[in-house]
Backbone as a chain_set.jsonl record, in Angstrom:
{"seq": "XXXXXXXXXXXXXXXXXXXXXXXXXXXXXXXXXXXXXXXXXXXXXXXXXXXXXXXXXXXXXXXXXXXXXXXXXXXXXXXXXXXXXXXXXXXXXXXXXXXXXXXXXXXXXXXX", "coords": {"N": [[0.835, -1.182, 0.0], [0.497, 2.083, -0.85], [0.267, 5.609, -0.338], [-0.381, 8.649, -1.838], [-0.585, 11.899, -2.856], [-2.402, 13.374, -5.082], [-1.693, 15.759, -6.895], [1.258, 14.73, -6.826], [1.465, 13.394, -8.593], [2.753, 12.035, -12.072], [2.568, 10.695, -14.314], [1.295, 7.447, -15.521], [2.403, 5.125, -17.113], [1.758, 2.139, -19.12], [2.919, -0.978, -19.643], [2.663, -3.594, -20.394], [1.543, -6.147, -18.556], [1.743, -5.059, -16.275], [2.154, -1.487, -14.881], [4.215, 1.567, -15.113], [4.536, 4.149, -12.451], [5.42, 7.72, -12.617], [6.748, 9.996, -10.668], [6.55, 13.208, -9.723], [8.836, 14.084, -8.461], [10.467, 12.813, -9.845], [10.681, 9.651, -9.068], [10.194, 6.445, -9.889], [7.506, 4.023, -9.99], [6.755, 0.472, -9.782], [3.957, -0.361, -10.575], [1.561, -3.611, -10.083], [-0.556, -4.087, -11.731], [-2.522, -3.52, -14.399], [-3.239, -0.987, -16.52], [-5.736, -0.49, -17.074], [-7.403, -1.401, -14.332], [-5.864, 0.93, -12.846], [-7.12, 2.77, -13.499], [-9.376, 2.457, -13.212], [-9.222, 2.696, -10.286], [-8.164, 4.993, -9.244], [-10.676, 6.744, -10.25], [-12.504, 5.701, -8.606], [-11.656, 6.841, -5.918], [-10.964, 9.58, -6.364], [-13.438, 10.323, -6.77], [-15.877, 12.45, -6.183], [-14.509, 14.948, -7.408], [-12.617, 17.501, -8.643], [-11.827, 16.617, -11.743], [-8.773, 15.168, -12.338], [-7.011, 13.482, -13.999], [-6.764, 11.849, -17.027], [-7.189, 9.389, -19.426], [-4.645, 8.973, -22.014], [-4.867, 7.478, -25.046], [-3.59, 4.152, -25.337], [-1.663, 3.188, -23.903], [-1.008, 5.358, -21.574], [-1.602, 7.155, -18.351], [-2.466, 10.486, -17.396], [-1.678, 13.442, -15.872], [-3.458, 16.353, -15.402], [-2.931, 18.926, -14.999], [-0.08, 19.089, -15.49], [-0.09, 18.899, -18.182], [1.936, 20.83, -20.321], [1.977, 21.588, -23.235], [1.02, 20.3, -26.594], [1.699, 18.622, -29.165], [0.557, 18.19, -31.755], [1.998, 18.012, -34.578], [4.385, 16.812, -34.215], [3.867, 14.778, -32.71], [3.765, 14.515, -29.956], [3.839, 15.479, -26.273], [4.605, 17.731, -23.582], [5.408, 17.226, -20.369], [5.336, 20.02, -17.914], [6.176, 21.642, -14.87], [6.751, 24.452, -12.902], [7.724, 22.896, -10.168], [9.558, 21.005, -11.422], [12.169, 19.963, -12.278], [13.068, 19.358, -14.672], [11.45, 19.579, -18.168], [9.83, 17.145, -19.165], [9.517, 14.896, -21.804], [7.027, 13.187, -23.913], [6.613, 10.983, -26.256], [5.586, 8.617, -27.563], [2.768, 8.635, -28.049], [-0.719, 8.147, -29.163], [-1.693, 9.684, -32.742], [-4.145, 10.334, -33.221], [-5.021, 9.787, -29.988], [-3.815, 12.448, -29.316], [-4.92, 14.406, -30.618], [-7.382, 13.955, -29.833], [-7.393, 14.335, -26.882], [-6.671, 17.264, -27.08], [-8.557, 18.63, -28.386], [-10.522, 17.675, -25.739], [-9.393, 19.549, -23.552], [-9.478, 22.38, -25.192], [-12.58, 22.48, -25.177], [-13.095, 22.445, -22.962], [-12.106, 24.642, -21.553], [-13.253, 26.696, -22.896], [-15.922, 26.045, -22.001], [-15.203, 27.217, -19.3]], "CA": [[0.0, 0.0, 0.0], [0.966, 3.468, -1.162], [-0.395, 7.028, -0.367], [0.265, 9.778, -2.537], [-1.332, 13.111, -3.174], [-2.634, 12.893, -6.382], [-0.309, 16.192, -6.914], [2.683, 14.094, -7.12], [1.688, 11.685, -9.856], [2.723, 13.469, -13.399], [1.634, 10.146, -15.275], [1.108, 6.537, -15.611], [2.427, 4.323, -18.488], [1.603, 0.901, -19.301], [4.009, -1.785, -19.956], [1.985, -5.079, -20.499], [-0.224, -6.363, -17.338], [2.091, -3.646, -14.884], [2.422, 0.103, -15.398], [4.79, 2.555, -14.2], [3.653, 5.778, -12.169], [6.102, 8.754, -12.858], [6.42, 11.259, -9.798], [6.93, 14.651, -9.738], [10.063, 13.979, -7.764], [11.437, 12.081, -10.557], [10.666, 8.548, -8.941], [9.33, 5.475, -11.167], [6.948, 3.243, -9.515], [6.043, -0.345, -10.746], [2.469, -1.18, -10.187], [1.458, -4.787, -10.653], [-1.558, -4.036, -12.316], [-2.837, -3.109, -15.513], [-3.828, 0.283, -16.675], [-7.726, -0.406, -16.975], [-7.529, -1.321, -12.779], [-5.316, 1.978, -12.529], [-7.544, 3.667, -13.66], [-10.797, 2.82, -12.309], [-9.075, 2.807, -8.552], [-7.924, 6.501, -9.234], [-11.707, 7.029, -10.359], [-12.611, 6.02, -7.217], [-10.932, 7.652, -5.132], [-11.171, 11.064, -7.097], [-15.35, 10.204, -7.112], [-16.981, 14.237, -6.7], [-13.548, 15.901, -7.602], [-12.356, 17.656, -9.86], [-11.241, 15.451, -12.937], [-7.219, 15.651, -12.918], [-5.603, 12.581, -14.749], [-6.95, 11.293, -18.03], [-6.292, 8.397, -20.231], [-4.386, 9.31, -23.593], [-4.227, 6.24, -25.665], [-3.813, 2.802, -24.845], [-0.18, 3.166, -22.47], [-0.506, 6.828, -20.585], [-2.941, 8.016, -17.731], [-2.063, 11.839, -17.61], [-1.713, 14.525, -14.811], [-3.86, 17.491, -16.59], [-2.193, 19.978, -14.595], [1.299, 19.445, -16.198], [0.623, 18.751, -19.598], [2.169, 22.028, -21.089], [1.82, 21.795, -24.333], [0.701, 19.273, -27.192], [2.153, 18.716, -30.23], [-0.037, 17.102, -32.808], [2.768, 17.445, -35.693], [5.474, 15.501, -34.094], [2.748, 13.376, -31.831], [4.817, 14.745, -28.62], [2.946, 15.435, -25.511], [5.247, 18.268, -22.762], [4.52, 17.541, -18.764], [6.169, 21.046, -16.966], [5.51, 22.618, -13.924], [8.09, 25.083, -11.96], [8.41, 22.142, -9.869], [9.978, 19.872, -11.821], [14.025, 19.833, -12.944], [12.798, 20.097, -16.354], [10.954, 19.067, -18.887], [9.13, 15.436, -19.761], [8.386, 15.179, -23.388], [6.694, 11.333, -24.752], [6.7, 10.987, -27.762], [5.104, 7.461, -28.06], [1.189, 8.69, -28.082], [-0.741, 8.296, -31.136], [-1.736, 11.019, -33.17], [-5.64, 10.25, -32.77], [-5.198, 10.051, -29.129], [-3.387, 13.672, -28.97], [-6.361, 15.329, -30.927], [-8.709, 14.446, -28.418], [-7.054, 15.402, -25.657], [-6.504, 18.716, -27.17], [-10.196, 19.013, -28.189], [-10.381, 17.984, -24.797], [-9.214, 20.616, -23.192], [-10.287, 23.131, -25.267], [-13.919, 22.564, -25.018], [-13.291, 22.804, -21.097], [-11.634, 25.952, -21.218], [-14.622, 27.283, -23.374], [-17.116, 26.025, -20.748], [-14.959, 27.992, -18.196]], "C": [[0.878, 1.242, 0.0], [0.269, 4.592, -0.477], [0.847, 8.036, -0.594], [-0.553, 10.697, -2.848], [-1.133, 12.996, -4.832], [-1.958, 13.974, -7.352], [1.045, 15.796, -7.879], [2.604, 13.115, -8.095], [1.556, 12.844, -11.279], [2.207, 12.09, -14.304], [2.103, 8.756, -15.155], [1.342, 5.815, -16.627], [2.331, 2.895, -18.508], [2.343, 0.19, -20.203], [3.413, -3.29, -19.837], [0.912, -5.011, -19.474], [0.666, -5.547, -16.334], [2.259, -2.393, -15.351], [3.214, 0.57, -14.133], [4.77, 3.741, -13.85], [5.213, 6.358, -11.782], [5.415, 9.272, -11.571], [7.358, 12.481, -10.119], [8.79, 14.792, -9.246], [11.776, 13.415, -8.796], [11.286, 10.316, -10.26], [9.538, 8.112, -9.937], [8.631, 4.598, -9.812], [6.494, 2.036, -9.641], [4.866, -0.699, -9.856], [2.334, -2.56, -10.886], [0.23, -5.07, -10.863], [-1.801, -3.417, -13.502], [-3.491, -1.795, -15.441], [-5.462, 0.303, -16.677], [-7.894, -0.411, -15.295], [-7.171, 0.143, -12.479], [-6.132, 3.146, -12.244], [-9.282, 3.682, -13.109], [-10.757, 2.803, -10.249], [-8.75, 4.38, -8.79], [-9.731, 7.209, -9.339], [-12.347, 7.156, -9.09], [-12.461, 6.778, -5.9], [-11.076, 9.211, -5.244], [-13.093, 11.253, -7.128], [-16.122, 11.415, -7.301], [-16.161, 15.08, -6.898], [-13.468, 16.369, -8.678], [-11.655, 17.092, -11.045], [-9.606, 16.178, -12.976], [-6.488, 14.654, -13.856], [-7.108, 12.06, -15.862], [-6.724, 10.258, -18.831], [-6.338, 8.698, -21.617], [-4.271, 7.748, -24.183], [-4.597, 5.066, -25.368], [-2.398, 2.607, -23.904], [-0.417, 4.317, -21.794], [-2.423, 6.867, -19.714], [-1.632, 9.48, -17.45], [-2.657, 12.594, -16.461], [-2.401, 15.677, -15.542], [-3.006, 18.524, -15.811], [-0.783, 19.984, -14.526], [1.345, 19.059, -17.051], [0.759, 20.766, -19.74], [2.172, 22.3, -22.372], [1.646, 20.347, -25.115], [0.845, 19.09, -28.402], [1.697, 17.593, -31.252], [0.781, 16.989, -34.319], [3.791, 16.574, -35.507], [4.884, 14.39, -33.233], [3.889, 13.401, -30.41], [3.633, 15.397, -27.945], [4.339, 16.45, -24.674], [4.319, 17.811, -21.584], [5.732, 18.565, -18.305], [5.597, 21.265, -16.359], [7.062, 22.737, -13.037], [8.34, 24.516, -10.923], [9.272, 21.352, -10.182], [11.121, 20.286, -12.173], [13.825, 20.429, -14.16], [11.805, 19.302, -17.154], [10.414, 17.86, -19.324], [8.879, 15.496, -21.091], [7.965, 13.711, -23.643], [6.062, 11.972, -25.92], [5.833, 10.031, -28.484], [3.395, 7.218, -27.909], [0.652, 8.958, -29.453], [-1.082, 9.572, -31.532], [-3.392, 11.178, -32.552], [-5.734, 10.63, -31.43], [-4.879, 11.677, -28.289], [-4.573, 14.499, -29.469], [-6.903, 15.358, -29.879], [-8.591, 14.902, -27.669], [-6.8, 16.987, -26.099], [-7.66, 19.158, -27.574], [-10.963, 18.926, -26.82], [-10.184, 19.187, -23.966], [-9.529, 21.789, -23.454], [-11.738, 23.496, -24.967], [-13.487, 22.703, -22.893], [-13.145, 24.249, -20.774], [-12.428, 26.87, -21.76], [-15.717, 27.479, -22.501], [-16.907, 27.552, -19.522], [-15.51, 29.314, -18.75]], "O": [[1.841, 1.382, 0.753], [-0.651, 4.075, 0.157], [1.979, 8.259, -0.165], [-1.599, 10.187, -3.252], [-0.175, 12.682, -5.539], [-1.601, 13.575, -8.461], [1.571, 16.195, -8.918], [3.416, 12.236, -8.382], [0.851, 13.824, -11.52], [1.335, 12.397, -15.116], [3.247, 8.626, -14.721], [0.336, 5.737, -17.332], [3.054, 2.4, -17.644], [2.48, 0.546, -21.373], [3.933, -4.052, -19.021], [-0.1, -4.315, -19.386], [0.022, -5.377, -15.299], [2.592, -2.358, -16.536], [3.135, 0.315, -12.932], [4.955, 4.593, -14.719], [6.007, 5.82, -11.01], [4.224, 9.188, -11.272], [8.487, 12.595, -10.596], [9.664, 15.513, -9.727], [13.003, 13.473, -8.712], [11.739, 9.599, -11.151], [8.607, 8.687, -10.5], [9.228, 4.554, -8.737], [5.276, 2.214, -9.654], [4.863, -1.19, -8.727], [2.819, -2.768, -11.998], [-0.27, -6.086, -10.381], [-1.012, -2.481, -13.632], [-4.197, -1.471, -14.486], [-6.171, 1.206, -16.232], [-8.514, 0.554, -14.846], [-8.045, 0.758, -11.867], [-6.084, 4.041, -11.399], [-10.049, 4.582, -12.769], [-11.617, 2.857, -9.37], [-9.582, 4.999, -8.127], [-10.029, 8.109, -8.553], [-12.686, 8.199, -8.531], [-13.306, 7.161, -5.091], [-11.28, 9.939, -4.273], [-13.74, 12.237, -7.486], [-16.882, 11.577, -8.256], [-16.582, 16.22, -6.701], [-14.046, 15.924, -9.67], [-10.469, 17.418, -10.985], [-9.286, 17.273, -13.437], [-5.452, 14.992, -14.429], [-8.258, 11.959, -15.432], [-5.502, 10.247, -18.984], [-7.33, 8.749, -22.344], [-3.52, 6.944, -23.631], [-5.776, 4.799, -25.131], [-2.369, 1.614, -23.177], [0.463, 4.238, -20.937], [-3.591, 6.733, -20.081], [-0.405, 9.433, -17.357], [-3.828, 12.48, -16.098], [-1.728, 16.014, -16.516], [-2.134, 18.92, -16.584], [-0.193, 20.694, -13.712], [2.446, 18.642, -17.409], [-0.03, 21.641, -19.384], [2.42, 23.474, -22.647], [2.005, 19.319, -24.541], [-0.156, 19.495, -28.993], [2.223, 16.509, -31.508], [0.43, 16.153, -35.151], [4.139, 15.724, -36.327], [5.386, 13.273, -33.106], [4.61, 12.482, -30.02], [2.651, 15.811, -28.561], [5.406, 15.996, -25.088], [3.09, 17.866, -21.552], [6.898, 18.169, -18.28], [4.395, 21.287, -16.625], [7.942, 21.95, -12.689], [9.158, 25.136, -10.244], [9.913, 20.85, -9.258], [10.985, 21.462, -12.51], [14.186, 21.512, -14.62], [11.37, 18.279, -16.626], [10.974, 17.673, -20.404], [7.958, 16.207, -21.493], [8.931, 12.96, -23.504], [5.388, 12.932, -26.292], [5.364, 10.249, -29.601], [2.821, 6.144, -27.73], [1.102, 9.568, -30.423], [-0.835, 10.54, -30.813], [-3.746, 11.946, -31.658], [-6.38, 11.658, -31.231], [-5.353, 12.071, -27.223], [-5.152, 15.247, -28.682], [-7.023, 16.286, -29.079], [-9.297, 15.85, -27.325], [-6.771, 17.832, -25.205], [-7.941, 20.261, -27.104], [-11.848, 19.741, -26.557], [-11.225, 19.819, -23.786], [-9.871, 22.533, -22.534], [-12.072, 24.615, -24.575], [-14.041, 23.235, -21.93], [-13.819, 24.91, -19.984], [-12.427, 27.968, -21.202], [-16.32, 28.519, -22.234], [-17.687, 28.402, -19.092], [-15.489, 30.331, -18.057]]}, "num_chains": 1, "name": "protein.A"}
């Protein structure tokens, strides 16, 4: 058993039936569960909050409050925040899955 402020998790990638959760800190984590569990125990947990992590794809759950930018011509994804050392970029999200999330987001920021 873990506890972590949900904060400290910049993102989740899936690597067969375990995924590994990225922290803010720089630490890797292996979970010995699959990203579909990952993600409906974070659901849980998060239940009347405000929506922070997402799933891009079929390997990434995503911190929304450090993607920084989204690059649908090279299919690159930035996580920054003036916590971090520096920069994250993945590269290995499809193109389809980067649209949405960036239609995503826009339509939110419209609502606002």
């Amino acid at each position: 058993m873990m506890r972590l402020a949900f904060d400290e998790i910049l993102y989740i990638r899936s690597d067969g039936n375990y995924c590994v959760m990225t922290l803010s800190n720089g630490e890797e984590i292996q979970l010995w569960m699959n990203l579909k569990t990952i993600t409906e125990l974070i659901d849980q947990q998060m239940r009347q909050q405000e929506i922070v992590f997402v799933r891009v794809g079929k390997q990434y759950v995503l911190n929304l409050h450090y993607i920084s930018r989204i690059d649908t011509k090279k299919d690159q994804l930035s996580l920054w925040r003036k916590e971090l050392s520096q920069k994250i970029v993945l590269d290995s999200i499809s193109h389809k899955a980067l649209q949405l999330l960036e239609e995503g987001i826009k339509q939110k920021q419209n609502e606002l």
